[in-house]
C-alpha positions as CSV (number, residue, x, y, z in Angstrom):
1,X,0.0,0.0,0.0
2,X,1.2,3.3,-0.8
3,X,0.6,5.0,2.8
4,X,3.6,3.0,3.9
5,X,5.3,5.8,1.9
6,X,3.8,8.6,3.2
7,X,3.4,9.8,6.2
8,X,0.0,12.2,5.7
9,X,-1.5,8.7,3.5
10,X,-0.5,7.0,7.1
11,X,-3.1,9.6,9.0
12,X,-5.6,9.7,6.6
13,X,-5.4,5.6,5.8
14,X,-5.8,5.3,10.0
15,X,-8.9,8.0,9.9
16,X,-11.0,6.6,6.3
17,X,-9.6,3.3,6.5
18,X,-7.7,1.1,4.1
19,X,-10.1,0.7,1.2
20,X,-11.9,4.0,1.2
21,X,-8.4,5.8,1.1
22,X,-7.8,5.1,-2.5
23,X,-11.0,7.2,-3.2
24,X,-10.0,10.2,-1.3
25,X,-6.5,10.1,-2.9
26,X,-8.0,10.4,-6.0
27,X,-9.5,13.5,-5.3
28,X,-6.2,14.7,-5.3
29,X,-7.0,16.7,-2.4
30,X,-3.0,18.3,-2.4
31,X,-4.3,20.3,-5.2
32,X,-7.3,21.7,-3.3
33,X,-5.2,24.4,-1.4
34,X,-4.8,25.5,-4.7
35,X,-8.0,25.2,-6.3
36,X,-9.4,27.4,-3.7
37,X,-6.9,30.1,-3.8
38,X,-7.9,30.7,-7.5
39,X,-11.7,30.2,-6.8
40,X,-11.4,32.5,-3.5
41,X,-9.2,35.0,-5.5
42,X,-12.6,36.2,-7.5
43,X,-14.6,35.9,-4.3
44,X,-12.1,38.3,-2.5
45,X,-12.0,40.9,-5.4
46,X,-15.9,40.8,-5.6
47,X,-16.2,41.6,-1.5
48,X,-13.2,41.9,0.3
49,X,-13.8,40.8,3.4
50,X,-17.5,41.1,3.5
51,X,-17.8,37.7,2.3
52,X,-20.8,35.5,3.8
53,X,-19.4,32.4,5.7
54,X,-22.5,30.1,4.9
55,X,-22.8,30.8,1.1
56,X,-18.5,30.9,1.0
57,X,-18.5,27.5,2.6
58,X,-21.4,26.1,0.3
59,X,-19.7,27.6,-2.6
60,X,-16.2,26.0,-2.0
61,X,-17.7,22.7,-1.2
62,X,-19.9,22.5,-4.5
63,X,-16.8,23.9,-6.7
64,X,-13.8,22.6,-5.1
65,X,-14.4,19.5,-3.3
66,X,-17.4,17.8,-5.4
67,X,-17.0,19.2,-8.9
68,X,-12.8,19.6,-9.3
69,X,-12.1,16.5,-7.0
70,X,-15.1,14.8,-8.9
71,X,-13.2,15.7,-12.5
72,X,-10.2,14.5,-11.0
73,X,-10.9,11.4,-9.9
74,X,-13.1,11.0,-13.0
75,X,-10.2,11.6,-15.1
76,X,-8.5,8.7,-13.0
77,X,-11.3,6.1,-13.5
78,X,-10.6,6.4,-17.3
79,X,-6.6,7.4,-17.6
80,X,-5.7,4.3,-14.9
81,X,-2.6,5.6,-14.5
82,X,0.6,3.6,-12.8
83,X,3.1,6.5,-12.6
84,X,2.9,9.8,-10.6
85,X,0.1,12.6,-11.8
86,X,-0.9,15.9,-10.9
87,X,-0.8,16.2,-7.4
88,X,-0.4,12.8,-6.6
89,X,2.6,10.6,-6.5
90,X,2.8,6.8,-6.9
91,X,-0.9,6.6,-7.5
92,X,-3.0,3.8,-5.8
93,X,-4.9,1.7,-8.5
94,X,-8.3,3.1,-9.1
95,X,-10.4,1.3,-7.4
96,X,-13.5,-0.1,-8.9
97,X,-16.5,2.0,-8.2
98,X,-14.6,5.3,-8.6
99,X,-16.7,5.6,-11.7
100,X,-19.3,6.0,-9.9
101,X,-18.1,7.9,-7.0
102,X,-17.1,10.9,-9.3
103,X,-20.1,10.4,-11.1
104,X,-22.0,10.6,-7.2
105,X,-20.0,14.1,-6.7
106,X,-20.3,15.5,-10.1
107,X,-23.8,15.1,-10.4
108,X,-24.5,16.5,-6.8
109,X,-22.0,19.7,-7.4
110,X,-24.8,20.3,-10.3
111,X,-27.2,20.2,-8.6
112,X,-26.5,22.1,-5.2
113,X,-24.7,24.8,-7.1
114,X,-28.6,25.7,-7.5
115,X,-29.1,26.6,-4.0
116,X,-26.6,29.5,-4.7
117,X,-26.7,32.8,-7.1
118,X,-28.1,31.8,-10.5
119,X,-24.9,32.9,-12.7
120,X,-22.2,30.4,-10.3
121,X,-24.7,27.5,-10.9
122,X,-24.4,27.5,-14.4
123,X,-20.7,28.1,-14.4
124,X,-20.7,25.1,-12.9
125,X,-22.6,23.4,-14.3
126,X,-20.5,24.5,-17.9
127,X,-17.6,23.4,-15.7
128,X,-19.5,19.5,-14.7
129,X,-20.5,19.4,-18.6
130,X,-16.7,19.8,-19.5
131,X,-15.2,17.6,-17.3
132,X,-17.3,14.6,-18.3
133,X,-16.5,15.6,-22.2
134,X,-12.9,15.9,-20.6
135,X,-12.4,12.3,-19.4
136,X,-15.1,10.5,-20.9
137,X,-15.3,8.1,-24.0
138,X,-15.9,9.0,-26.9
139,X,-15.6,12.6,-26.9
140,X,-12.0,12.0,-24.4
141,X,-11.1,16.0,-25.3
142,X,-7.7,15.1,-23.0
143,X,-6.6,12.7,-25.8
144,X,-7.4,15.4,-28.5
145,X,-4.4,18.1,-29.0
146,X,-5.8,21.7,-28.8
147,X,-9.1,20.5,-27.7
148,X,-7.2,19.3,-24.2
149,X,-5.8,22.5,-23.5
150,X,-9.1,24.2,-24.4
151,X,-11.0,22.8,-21.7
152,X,-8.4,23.6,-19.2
153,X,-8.1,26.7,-20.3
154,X,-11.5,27.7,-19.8
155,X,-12.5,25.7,-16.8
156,X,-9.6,26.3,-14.5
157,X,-8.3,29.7,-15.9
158,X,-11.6,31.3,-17.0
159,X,-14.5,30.2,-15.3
160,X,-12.9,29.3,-11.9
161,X,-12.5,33.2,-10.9
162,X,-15.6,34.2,-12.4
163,X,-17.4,31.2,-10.2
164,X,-15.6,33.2,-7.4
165,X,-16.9,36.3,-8.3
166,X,-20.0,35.1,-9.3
167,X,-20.9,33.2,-5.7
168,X,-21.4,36.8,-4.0
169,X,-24.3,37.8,-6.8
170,X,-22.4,41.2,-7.9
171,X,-22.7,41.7,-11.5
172,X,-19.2,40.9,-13.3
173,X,-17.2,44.3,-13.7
174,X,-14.5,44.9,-16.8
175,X,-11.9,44.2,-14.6
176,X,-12.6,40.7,-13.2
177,X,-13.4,39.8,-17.1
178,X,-9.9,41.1,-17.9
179,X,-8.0,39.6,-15.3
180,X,-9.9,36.0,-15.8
181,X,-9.3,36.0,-19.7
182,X,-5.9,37.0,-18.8
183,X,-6.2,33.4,-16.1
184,X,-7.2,31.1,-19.3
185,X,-4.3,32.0,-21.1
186,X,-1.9,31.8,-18.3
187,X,-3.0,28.1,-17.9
188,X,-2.0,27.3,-21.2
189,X,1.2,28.6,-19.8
190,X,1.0,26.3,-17.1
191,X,-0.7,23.5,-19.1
192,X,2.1,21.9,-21.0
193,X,4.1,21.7,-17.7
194,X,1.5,19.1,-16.1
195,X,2.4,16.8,-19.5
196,X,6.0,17.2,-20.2
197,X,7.3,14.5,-17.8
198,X,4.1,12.1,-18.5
199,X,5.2,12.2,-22.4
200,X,5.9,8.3,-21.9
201,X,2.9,7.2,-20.2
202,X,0.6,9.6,-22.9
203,X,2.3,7.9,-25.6
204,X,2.0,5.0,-24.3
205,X,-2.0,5.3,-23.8
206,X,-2.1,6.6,-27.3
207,X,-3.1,9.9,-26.0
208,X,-2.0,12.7,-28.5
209,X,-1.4,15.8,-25.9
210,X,-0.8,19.2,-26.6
211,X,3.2,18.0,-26.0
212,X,3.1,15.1,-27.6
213,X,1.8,16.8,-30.9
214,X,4.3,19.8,-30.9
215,X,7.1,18.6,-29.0
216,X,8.4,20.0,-25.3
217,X,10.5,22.6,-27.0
218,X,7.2,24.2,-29.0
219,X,4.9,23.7,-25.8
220,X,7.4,25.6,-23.7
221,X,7.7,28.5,-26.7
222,X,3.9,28.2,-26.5
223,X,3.3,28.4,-22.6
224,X,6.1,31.5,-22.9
225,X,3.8,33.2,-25.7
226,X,0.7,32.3,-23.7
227,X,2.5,33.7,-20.2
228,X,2.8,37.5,-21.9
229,X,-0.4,37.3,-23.6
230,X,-1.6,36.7,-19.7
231,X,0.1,39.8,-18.3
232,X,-1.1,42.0,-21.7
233,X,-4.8,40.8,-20.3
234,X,-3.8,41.5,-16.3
235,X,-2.5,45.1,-16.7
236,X,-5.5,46.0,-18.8
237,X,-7.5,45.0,-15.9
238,X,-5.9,46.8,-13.4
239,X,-5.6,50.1,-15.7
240,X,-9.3,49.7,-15.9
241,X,-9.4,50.0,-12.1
242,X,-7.4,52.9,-12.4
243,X,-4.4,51.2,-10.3
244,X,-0.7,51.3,-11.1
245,X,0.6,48.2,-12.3
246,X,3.4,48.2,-9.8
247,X,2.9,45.1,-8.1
248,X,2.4,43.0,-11.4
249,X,6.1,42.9,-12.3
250,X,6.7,39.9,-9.5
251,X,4.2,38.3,-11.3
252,X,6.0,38.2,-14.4
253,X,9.1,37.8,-13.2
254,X,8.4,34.1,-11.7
255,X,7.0,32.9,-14.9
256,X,10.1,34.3,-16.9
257,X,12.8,32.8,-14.0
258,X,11.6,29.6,-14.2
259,X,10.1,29.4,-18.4
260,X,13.6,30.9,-19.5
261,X,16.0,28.4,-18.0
262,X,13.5,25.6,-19.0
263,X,13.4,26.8,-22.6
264,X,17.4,26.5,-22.8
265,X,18.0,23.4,-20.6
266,X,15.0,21.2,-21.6
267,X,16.8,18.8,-23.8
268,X,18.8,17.9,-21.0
269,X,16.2,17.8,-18.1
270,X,15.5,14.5,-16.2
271,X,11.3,14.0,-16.4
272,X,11.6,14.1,-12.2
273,X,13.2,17.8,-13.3
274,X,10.6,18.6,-15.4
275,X,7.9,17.0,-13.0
276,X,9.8,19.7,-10.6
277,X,9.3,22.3,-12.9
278,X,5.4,21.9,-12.9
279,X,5.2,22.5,-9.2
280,X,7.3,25.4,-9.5
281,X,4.7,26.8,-12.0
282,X,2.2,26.3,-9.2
283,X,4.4,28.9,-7.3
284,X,4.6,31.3,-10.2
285,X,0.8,30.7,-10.5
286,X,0.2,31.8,-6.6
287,X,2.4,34.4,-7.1
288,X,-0.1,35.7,-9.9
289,X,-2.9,35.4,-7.7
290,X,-1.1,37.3,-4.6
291,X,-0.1,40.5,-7.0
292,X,-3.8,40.7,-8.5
293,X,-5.3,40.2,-5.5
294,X,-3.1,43.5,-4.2
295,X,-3.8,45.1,-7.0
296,X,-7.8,45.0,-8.0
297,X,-8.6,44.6,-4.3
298,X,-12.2,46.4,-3.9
């Protein structure tokens, strides 16, 4: 069993027990903290600190836990990966009824997102309907290049803000449309970073990923391009908040300290470098969300 590994899979093995720990880890519950951040960042810059506890808490529950830990584990029902993936290292095999179990969450984050403001329900329920096409036979959009960095695109670096913004009921102002468009092209920055070091295992599949189909060099030319096309979209949001753009250059700066060296030293990279290099974008990424959240705070 994998817990033997891992300390934290020790605690939670000894609290859900042996065989319901394979569904929780399948969640992929590491990459929640960051899930939230990103869904909370539009929340924040809707309301400050005048945010409702009861609706928040609702809100993170229906978007976080049961509809991105449903597409996750979802996604591992079909992919039955053996090697590491996102957030999760030395997978446990999926175990039989995780179908169904994401199916159980997915279908009930639809459905409760209801008892919240019109306009985060069906962001939601665009970001359930996506998932499913995501994962799921015969459509598979993961296995599809372009379409596979499409959905991720839209449903993590679009939508997932705008659900933020959306769960207080204010209407949607330039600025949080600016910033967010700027989010779905910074995840196809980050994007090709969560497949360089499964190249193998893709291939393997028969998957034809975004890297796969152009190559790590191109896809790290492409999540450059995609990182400045991000920052174009961020400073015209914060111009149309009529804030200086002071505290964006940190922002770039971490995507250009860790995309320049990878762009020059790929070739030579280990895949546990370039599996490194992924998380590292999840630091550029939170750096992001820190210097917007400074700068469009209400």
């Amino acid at each position: 069993m994998t817990a033997s590994r891992f300390p934290m899979r020790r605690f939670f093995e000894r609290l859900v027990g042996t065989r319901a720990l394979p569904y929780l880890l399948h969640l992929r519950p590491l990459e929640w903290p960051i899930m939230s951040a990103h869904f909370l960042l539009g929340t924040l810059l809707a309301a400050g600190w005048g945010l409702q506890t009861g609706p928040s808490l609702l809100g993170w529950l229906v978007f976080v836990a049961l509809m991105n830990g449903g597409t996750l584990a979802i996604n591992s029902a079909f992919d039955q990966d053996e090697g590491d993936i996102g957030y999760l290292k030395a997978p446990p095999k999926p175990p039989p009824h995780l179908l169904a179990f994401s199916s159980v969450l997915l279908g009930s984050s639809a459905i409760l997102a209801f008892l919240l403001p019109l306009p985060f329900a069906l962001i939601n329920l665009a970001c359930v309907i996506m998932s499913v096409l995501y994962s799921v036979p015969p459509a598979r959009l993961k296995a599809r290049a372009g379409w596979d960095l499409l959905i991720n695109c839209v449903g993590f670096g679009l939508l997932t803000p705008m659900a933020g913004w959306a769960l207080t009921g204010r209407p949607f102002s330039r600025a949080i449309l600016l910033a967010s468009i700027g989010f779905a092209f910074l995840f196809a920055t980050l994007y090709p970073m969560t497949q360089i070091y499964q190249v193998a295992e893709d291939g393997r599949r028969g998957d034809r990923t975004l890297v796969i189909q152009l190559g790590v060099g191109r896809s790290l030319a492409l999540a450059l391009l995609a990182a400045l096309i991000a920052h174009a979209f961020f400073l015209a949001g914060i111009l149309a908040r009529g804030r200086a753009p002071l505290y964006l250059a940190p922002s770039l700066a971490a995507w250009l300290a860790l995309l320049l060296p990878w762009l020059r030293g790929w070739r030579t990279w280990t895949e546990s470098q370039h599996e490194n290099g992924m998380y590292w974008g999840l630091g550029a990424w939170a750096v992001t969300d820190l210097s917007l959240l400074a700068l469009l705070w209400p």
